[in-house]
N, C-alpha and C positions, 0 to 999 in steps of 0.2 A: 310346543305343538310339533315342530322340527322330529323331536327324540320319539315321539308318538305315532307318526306319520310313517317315519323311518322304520320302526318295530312293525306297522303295520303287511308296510310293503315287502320285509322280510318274510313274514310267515305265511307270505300268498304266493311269492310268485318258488315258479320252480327254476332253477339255474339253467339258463340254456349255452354257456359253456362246452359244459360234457360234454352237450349231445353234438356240438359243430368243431368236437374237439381234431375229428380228421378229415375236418371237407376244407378242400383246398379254391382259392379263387383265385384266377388270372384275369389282369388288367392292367393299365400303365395311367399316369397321370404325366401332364405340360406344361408346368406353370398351370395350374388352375388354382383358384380358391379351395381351402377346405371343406366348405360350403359346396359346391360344384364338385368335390372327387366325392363326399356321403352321397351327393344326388346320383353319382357315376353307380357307388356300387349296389345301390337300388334299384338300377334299371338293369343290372346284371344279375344281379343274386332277389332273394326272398328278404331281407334284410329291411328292415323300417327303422328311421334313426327320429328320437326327440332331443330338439335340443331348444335354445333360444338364438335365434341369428348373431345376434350383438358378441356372443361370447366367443366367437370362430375369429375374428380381426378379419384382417386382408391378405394374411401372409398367402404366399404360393407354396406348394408341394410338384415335385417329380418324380416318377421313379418307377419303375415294371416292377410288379409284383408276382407271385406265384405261390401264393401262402393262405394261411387259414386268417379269420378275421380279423383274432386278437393282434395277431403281430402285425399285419396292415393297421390296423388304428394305433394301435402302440404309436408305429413310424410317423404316421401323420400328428397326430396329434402331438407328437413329444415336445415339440419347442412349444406350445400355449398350455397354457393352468387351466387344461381341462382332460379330465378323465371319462371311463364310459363304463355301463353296467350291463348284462345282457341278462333281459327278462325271457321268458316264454316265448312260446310262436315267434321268433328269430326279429323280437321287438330289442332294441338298444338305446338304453336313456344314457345321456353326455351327461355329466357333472361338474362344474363349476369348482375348482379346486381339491374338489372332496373324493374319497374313495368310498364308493357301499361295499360293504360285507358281507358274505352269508350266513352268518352267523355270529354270536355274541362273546366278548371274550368270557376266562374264567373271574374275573373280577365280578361279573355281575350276576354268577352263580353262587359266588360266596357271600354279598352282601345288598342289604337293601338296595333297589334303583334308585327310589328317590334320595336314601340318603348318601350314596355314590354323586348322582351330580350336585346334590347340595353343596357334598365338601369340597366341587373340584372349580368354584369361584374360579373365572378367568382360566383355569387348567385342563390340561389333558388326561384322560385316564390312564393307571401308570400300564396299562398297554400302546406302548407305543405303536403297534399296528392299526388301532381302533380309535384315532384322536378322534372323528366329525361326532360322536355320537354324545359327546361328553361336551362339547365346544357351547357356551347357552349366552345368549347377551347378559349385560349387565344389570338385572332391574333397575336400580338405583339411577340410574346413567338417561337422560334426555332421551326422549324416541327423536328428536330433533337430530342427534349427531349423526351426520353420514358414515356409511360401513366401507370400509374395504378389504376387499379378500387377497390374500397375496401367498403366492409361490403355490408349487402343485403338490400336492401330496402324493407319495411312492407307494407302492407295496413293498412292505419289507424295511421300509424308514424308520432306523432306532436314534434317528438325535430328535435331543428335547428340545432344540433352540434353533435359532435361523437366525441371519444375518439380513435386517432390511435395512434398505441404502438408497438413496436418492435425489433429487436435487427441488429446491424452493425457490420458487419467484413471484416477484412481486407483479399482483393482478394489475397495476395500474400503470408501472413501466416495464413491467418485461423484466427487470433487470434480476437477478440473484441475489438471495438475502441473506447476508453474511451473520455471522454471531447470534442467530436465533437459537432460542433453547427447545431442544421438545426432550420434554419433561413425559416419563411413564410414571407414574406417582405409586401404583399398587407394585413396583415393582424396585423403586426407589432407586432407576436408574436412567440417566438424562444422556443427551447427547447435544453437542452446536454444531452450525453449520462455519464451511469453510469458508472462505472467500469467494468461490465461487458457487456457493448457495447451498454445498454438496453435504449430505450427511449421511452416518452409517451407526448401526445399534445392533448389540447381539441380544434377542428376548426369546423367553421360552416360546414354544408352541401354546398357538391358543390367540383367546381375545384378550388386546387391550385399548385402553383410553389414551390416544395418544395427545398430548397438551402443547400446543407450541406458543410461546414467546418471545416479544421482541418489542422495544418501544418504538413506536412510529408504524406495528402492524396490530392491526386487531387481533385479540386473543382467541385462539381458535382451538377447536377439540374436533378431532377426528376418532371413531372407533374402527380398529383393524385388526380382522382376524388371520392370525400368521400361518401357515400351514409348512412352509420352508421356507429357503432363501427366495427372495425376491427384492424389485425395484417401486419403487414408489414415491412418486413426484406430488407437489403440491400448488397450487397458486393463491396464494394468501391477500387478504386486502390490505390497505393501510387503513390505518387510525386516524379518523378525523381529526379527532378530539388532542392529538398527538403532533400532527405535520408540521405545525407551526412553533411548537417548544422548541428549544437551546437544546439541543442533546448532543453530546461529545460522542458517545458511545449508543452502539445502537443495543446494545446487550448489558443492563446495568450489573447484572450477576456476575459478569466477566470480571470487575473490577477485583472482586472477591477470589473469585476461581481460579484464576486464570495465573499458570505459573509462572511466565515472565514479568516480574516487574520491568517495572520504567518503559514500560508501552502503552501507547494511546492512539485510539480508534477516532478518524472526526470525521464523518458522512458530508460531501460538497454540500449537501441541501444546506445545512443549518447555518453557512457564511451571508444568507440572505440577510440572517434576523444580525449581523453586528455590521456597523456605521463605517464604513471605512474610506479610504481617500476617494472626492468625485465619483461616490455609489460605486465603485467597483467592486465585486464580489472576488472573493482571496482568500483559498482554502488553506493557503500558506501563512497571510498572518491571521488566520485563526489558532494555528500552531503555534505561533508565539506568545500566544495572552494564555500557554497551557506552563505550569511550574517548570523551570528548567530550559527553556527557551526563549534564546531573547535576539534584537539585533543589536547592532552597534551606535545604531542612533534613529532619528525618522530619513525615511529616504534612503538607507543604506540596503543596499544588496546584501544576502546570507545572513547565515544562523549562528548564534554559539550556544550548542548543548555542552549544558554542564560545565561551561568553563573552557569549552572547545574552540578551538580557530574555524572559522567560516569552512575554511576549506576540506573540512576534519569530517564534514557531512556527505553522505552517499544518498543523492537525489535518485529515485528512479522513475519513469515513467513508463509502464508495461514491460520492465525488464530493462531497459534501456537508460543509458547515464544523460544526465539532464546537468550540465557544467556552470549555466547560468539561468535559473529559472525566475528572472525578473525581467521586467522592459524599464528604460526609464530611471537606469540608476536604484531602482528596488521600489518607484515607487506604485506601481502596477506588478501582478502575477503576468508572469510569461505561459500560463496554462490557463487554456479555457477552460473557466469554471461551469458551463452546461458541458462538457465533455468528464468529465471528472465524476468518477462514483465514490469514491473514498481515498485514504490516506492513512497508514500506518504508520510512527511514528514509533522505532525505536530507540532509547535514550540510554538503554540500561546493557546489560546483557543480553546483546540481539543475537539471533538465531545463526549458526555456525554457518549456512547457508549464505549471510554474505559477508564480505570481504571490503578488504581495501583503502578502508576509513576507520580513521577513530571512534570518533564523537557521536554518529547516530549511523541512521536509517529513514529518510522519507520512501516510504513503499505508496507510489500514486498509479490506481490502474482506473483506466477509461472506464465509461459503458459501454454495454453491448447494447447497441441496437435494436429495437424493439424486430421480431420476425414475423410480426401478424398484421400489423398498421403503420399507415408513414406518422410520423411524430416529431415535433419542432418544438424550439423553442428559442429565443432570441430577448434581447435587451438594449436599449437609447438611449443614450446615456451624452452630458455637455460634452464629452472628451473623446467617449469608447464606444464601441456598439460591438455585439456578440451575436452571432447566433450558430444554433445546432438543427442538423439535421436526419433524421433517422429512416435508413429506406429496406423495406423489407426486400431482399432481393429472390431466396427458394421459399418460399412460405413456410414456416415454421424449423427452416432449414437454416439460412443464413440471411445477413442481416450486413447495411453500410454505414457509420456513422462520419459525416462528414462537419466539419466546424473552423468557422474562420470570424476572426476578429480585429479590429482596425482602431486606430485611435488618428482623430484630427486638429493637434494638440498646437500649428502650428497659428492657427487665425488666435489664440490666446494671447500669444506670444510678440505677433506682431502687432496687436490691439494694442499695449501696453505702454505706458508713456516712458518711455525709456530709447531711445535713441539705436542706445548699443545693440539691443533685442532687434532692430527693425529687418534686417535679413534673415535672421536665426528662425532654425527650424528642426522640428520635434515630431516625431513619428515612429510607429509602428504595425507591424501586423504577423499574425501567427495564423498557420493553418496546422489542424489536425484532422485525420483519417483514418480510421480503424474499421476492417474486417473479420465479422466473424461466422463463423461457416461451423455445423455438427455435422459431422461427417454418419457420423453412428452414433452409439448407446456409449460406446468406448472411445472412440476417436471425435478430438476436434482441435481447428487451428482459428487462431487470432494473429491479427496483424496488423500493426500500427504504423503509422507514418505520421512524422510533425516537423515543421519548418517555422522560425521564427527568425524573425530581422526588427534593428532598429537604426536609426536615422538619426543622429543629432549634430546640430550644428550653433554654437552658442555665438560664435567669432562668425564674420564674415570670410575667413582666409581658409578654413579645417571644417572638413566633414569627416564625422566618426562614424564607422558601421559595423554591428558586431550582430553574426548570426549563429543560433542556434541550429541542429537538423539530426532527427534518429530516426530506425526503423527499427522493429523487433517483429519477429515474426515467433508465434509460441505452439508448439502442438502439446495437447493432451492428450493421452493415453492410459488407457485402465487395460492391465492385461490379466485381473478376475476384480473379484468382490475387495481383495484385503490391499491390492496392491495397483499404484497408479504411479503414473510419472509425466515427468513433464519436460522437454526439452525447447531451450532456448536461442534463436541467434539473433543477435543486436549489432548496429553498428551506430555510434553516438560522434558527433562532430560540432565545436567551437570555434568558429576564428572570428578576428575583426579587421578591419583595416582604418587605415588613417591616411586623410586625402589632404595635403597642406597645398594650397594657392593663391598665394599673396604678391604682394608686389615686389619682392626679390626675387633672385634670379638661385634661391635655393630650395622650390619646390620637389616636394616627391610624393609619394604613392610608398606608405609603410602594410605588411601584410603579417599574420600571424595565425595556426593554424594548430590546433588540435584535434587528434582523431583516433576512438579506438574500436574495436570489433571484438567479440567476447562471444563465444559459446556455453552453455549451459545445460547438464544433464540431474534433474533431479529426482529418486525414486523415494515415493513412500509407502510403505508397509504397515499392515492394522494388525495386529498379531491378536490382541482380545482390547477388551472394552478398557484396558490398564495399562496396557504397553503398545507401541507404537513406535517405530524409529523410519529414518530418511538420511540417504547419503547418495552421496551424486561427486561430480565432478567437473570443474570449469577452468574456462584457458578467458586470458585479453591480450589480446597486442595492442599497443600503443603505436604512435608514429607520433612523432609533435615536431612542427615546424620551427624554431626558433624566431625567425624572421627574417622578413629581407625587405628592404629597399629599392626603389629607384626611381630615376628623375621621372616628373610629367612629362619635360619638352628635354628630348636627350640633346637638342643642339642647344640649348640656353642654360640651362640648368647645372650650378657647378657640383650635383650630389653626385657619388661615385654609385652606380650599383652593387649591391653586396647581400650575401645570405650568409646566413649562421647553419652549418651543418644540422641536418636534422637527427635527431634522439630515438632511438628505437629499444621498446623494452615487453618484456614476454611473462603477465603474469600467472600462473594457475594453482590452482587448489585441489585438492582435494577435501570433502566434507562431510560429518557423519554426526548424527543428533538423535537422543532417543526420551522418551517421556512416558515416564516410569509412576503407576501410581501404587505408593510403594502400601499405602492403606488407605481409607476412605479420607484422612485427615490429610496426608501424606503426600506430595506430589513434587517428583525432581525431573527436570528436563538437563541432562546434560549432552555435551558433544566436544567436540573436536576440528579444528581449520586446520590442515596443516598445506602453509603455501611458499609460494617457491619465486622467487622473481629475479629475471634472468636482464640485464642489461646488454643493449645488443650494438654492434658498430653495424654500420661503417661511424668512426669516431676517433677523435683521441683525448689522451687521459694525462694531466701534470702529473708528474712526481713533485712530492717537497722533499727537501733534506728532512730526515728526522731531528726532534730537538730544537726545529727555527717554526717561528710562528708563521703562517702559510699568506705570506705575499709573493710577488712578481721575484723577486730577491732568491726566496727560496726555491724556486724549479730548477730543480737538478736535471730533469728529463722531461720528454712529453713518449706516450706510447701509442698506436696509431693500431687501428683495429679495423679489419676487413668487415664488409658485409656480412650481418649474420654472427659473428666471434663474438664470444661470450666478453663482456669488458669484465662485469663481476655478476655474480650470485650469491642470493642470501634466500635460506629454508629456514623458516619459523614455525613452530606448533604454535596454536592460537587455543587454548583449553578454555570453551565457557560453559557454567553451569551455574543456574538458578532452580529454586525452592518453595513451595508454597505450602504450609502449614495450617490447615484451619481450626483456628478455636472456637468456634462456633457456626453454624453456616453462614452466618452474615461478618463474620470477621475472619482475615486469617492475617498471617504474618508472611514475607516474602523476604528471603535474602540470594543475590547473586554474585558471579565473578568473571569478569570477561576479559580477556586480553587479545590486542590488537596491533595489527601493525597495516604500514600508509606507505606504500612504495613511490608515490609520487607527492610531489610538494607544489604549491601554488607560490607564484615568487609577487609579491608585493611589499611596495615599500608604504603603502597606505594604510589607515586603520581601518576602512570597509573596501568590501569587492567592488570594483571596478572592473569596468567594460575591456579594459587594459590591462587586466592581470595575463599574468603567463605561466607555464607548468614546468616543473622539472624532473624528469626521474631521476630516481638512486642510480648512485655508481660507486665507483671506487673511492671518491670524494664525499659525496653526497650519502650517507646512511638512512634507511630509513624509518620513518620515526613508531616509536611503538608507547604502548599505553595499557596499564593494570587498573581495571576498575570495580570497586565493590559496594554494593548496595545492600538498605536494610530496609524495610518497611512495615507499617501498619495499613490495612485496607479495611473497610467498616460500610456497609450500607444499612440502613437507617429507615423505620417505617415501610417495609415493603418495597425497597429502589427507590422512594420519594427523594431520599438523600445520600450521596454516596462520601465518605470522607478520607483521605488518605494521605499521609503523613510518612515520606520518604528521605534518607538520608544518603551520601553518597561521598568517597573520594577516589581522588583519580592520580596516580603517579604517570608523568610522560616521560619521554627520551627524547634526545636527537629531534628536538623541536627546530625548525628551522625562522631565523632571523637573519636583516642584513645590517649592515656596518651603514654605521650614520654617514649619509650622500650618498649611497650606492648607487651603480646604474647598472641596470635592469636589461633595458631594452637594447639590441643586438650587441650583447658580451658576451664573446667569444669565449671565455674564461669565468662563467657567473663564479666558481668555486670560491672567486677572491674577494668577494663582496660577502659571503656568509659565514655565517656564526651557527653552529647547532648544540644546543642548551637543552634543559629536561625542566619540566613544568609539574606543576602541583594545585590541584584543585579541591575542595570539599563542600560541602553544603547541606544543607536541609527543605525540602520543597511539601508544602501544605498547599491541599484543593479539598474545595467542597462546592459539592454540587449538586442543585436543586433541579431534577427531571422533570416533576408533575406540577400540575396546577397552573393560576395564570399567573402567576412570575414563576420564571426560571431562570438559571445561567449559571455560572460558577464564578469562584471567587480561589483565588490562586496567588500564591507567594511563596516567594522563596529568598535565602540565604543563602549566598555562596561567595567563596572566594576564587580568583586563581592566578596564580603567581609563577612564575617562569625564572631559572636563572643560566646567565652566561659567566660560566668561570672558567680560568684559563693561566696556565701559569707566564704567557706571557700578556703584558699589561692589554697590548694592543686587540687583545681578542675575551677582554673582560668586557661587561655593561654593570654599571653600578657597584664597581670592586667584587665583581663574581658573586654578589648575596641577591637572594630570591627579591624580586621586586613585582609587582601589579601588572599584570597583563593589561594591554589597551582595552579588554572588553570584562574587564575584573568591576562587577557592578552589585556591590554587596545585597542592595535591596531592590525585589523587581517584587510590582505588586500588578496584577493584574481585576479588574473586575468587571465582569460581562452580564448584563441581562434584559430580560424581553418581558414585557406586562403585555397580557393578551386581554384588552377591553371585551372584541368579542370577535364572532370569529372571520372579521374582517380589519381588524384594526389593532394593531401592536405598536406600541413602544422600546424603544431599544436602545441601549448606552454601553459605551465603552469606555471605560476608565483604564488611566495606564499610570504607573509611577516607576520612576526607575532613578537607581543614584548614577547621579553622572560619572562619564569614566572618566582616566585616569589620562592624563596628557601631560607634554613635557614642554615647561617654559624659560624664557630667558628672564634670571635672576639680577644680570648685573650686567657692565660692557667698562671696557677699558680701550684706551688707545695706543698707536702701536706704528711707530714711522708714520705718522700722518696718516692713518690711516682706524675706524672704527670698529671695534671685533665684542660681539656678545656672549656673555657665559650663560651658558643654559643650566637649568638643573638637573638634579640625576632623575634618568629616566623613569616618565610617568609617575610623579612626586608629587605631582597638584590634581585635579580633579575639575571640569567643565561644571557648570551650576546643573543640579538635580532638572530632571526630565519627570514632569508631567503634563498629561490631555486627556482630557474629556470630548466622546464623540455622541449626539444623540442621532436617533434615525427614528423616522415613523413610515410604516410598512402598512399601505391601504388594500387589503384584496379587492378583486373582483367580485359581482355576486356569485354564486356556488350553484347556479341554474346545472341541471345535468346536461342538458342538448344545447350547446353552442359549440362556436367552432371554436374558440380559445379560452384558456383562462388567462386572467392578464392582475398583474400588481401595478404597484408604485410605490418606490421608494424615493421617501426627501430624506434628506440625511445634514448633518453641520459637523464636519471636520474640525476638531479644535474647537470650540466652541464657545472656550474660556479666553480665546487668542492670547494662549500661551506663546512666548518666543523662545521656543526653545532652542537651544543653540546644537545645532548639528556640527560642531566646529571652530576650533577657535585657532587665531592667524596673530603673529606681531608685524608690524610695520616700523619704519624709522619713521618721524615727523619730528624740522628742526632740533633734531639730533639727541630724540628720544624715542625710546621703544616703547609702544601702544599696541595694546592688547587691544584683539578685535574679536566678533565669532560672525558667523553664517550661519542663517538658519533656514530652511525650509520652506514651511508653511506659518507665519509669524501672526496670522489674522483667522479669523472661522473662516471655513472655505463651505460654503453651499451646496448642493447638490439636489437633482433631481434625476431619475432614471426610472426609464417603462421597460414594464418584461411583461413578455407574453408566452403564451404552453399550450402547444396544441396538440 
């Protein structure tokens, strides 16, 4: 009817152009509406304009004119996707993206009309002057799906295709929906969205069906007719039927597509539905029940991917280094989980983009704040309480999200029949802050702020306190359609301190302090729908305190005050990544690190004699370094690239290669992170540590995404792994160099996940094999372990079996279990003892030789919703949960003791009985 309407109105009216082709009109506009300058030049001229009000916006115009009509509306009109036509008697109709014509092209003198738009399904006529008249909806296609019309059509526009690009959020929080597919199906060409919701597709001119999905949003189809480039946003619902499943990934197709192996997507929501210690919800160890990550025992702080040392992992939160992100010795998240919108998880060959670590990648970015409603949400828990706040602050502009969380862990403690406990005290609390503000279409900044402290005190004599605190401040910027960037600045800060006061007269106040600051420039560039690349450039400086001492009471007190020079070191990169799809099966991302790290004085540095093994004995010299003076520097190329091959669309194959290097080392003499570890950078002594790693995989989804399966293999050669000499001391040694050993490691393994999306059971089931072994050789004896041959890393756990799942009765009532298995590590014991002048002395055996008893638990949890009324002020759960549930005892640790002048093996454990739980959350 369009195309009929159109020919009509063509062969009636007469062109009134011509005839006002030399009458000129002076007039000026002030800031007024578009709206209000048509109504101006009507009460001036003869001129009657039809238009529909909706389609003018609110934008203002200014400007003195002195010109004929056309080029006045040209002016005004140019920035809105609306055009104008001038009929007869000095009548002018607006149009709505489209241009009229006066006439027909030659295409539909040469052949039939109706069979011309028959053929042109979804397309333009191959006159590209002439698209609107050819443009026809989809019969086939729902009159249900809504249209949109997008970019303005030119005269004189010879491209066939446009660029639309835009951002998606979720209708129910606001927040941006990352990893969604929109699928053009007649066009067999797809696009996802970024992490910040953001997508972009090049499609011919014309109409098509645009498809989007995502599990956890309802399937949605929109029809959009493209005319040029243009933007276009969406707000999508969630999936009822969906909210409550296990889902790892919010984009089951990603698993397949997706070129980087050994990454994994896990959405805060879904840490609801798995059981964990006193109902605390912990997007962190959801990461560990995924293949390949595991910890060092229950209760211990940090990760080891793949075989990795705890310290080997680069936390981040909104840009920013997160050094301890546990409370509690690890048995609490140090991040609130209603602040938390996701977590990327790189294990494999991560993105050239960061640095600095071995072993992975935690990428954890907040929400943004809803811009249109205030919005809560909070939890009460025996131990913890949480809540989040969301304040709109410009309307639809910018947004506050505030959160703070507490735990009151000491009336547990004192409750307990246990004498020693009765002063002992346990605590903590974390605040988080983030701002986000759209400046424009192009411009926007986010800001984060977060503080965490902990409190414990087991003795009546020593109070420990170790605090976390970062800010990142991030702007984005789009400077056209193809190219955006992003710049970063963060400053990340660790210390603790130690308060001893007891009844001697050797009291002190121990302190400790890490700190770094890092800038951040990254560009990315969309070249076409196949290639794409991003390089940028970043700097950090470090500062780290060593530590220092001094008495409580300087007149009683025989401790000497003293500080350990502090460590200054400078690192930066440069980085450049591109993603190449080299055919439709075909997809390679590679890039390049190439970083540079500068050790800085004020400092000084031992010399050893060459040839003598490096004790106190050996310093030939010491060299003393000004402020600022380079002590040493080391430039590394970091070359990674990964592959994605598909044999089918629901299978492909993935291999990668990534090399790394770790300018700073965590110094512990313990098998898990403690509140007490300390940092050291590279120097002239110290090297730092580097690492080649190459992966191979299989990925398979199953039934339409019902099942996704994926079977990855992996090893890993390290360097310059750092170790200390049996007794070392740690804390204020002026000379750590003579306590360490730096040895080179080896890891491999194979990791199987399969995982159930839909229906009313879901969750995944994950296992893996791995080894990894580390060795110190050294041609003189003193700086061998185990005669120089590869021996078991403390966190070397061949079998880690993980199984997670949630039965949805209906849809207020879920069940939930968490099974864990893991072989115990590997520890080192005393085999024998002899005596020696009167005196007792044990032989140990070679290190990490035996093995702690296999680690398994079972956690269940039942998850009651609220009822699903639309108009109330909150929705609200409950979760009961039974921690351990089997009252496994499992041993976190194992100690000898002498009793009547035999050595007895003993262990420590944890949680040795089911631990209970109940917790209320509520969401408004």
């Amino acid at each position: 009817m369009r195309l009929l309407f159109l020919l009509i109105c063509l062969t009636m009216v007469n062109v009134a152009l011509g005839q006002n082709e030399g009458k000129r009109i002076s007039l000026s506009f002030d800031d007024i509406t578009i709206s209000e300058a048509l109504s101006k030049i009507e009460e001036v001229t003869d001129y009657e304009f039809y238009y529909l009000e909706e389609w003018l916006g609110t934008n203002l115009v200014s400007g003195e004119y002195d010109s004929t009509i056309d080029v006045i509306l040209e002016d005004i009109l140019g920035k809105i996707e609306v055009n104008f036509y001038m009929l007869e008697a000095n009548k002018v109709v607006l149009t709505k993206n489209s241009i009229v014509y006066d006439s027909l092209p030659e295409v539909f003198q040469k052949n039939n009309l109706n069979d011309t738009v028959k053929n042109q399904d979804f397309r333009l006529l191959d006159e590209a002057d002439i698209p609107i008249l050819a443009i026809r909806s989809d019969s086939n296609s729902p009159t249900t799906i809504e249209t949109f019309r997008v970019g303005k059509r030119n005269r004189g526009q010879r491209s066939r295709t446009a660029t639309l690009k835009g951002i998606i959020l979720n209708g129910t929080t606001g927040d941006p929906i990352p990893d969604l597919q929109i699928v053009v199906r007649n066009e067999n060409r797809a696009a996802i969205t970024n992490t910040d919701g953001a997508y972009e597709i090049r499609l011919p001119l014309g109409t098509h069906i645009l498809e989007m999905i995502a599990l956890g949003i309802e399937n949605t189809k929109k029809r959009v007719v493209i005319y040029n480039d243009g933007s276009l946003d969406f707000t999508l619902n969630e999936s009822l039927e969906l909210l409550d499943e296990v889902i790892v990934e919010a984009d089951a197709d990603k698993n397949v597509a997706n070129t980087t192996s050994g990454s994994e997507r896990i959405d805060a929501e879904e840490s609801k539905n798995i059981p964990l210690v006193l109902g605390e919800r912990d997007v962190l160890r959801v990461a560990t029940s995924l293949p390949g990550i595991s910890t060092a025992g229950e209760g211990s702080a940090g990760f080891n991917v793949r075989g990795g040392k705890s310290d080997q992992n680069l936390i981040l939160l909104d840009d920013a280094v997160v050094y301890n992100p546990q409370h509690f010795f690890g048995i609490f998240s140090a991040l609130n989980p209603f602040a938390i919108s996701s977590l990327n998880v790189y294990k494999g060959s991560f993105p050239s983009e960061y640095g600095g670590r071995l072993s992975s990648v935690f990428d954890i970015k907040t929400k943004n704040a809803d811009v249109e409603t205030i919005k809560g949400e909070a939890s009460i828990g025996p131990v913890t309480s949480n809540a989040v706040i969301e304040l709109p602050v410009i309307k639809d502009k910018s947004s506050l999200l505030l959160g703070g969380r507490g735990a009151y862990a000491n009336w547990i403690l004192r409750s307990l029949d246990e004498p020693d406990l009765e002063n002992s005290e346990a605590s903590f609390y974390d605040f988080l802050a983030n701002y986000n503000h759209k400046i424009n279409s192009n411009n926007s900044i986010k800001a984060t702020g977060y503080y965490s402290r902990d409190d414990f005190s087991i003795t009546s004599d020593s109070l420990f306190v170790y605090k976390n605190q970062l800010v990142s401040l991030k702007w984005d910027h789009a400077f056209n359609e193809k190219t955006t960037s992003s710049l970063v600045a963060s400053n990340s800060q660790y210390d603790f301190d130690i308060e001893f006061d007891g009844d001697s007269n050797d009291d002190f106040l121990f302190g400790y302090k890490v700190n770094e600051s890092e800038v951040k420039l990254k560009i990315n560039h969309i070249k076409d729908s196949k290639f794409s690349y991003n390089y940028g450039i970043a700097s950090k400086l470090y500062n780290i305190d060593p530590g220092d001492i001094e008495p409580l009471d300087e007149n009683n007190s025989i401790v000497e005050p003293r500080s350990i020079n502090r460590e200054r070191g400078l690192e930066s990169a440069f980085f450049v990544s591109a993603n190449l799809d080299i055919t439709d099966k075909l997809s390679v991302e590679a890039g390049v690190r190439l970083s540079n790290f500068l050790a800085l004085g004020q400092g000084s540095q031992a010399v050893f004699e060459e040839g003598q093994p490096r004790n106190q004995g050996s310093i030939i010299d010491t060299l003393d370094f000004e402020r600022n003076e380079v002590i040493e520097s080391f430039f590394n190329p970091e070359p990674r690239i990964s592959a994605r091959y598909l044999l089918n669309p629901s299978l492909s194959i993935k291999g990668g290669y990534g090399r790394t290097y770790q300018y700073i080392h965590r110094l512990s003499n313990n098998t898990t992170v403690s509140p007490i570890d300390t940092w050291k950078i590279s120097d002239s002594n110290i090297k730092p540590q580097s690492a080649d790693q190459f992966t191979l995989g299989l990925f398979k989804n199953i039934d339409g995404n019902t099942f996704e399966l994926s079977l990855e293999g992996f090893y890993k050669r390290s360097d310059n792994i750092l170790d200390f000499k049996t007794g070392a001391q740690i804390l204020l040694n002026e000379n750590i160099v003579l306590e360490t050993l730096q040895g080179e490691g080896e890891s491999y393994g194979v990791e199987f996940l399969i995982r159930k999306n839909k229906g009313k059971l879901n969750g995944w089931l994950g296992y893996t094999y791995s080894r990894s072994f580390i060795k110190f050789d050294s041609e003189f004896p003193e700086e061998q372990i185990n005669n120089g041959d590869f021996f078991p890393s403390n966190f070397d756990k061949p079998h880690d079996l993980s199984l997670v799942t949630n039965y949805k009765f209906s849809k207020r009532f879920s069940l939930s279990t968490n099974f864990t298995y893991q072989t115990g590590r590997p520890v080192t014991v005393p085999v024998g003892s002899f005596s020696f002048d009167n005196s007792e002395f044990v032989v140990f055996s070679d290190r990490n030789s035996f093995r702690i008893p296999d680690f398994y638990r079972l956690d269940i949890g039942l998850n009651i919703e609220g009822n699903h009324k639309i108009k109330k002020f909150a929705h609200s759960f409950w979760t009961i949960s039974i921690y351990n549930v089997l009252g496994r005892n499992n041993p976190f640790s194992v100690f000898f003791v002498t009793e009547n002048g035999e050595v007895q093996g003993q262990q420590a454990s944890i949680f040795n009985i089911p631990v209970p739980s109940i917790t209320y959350n509520f969401k408004f």
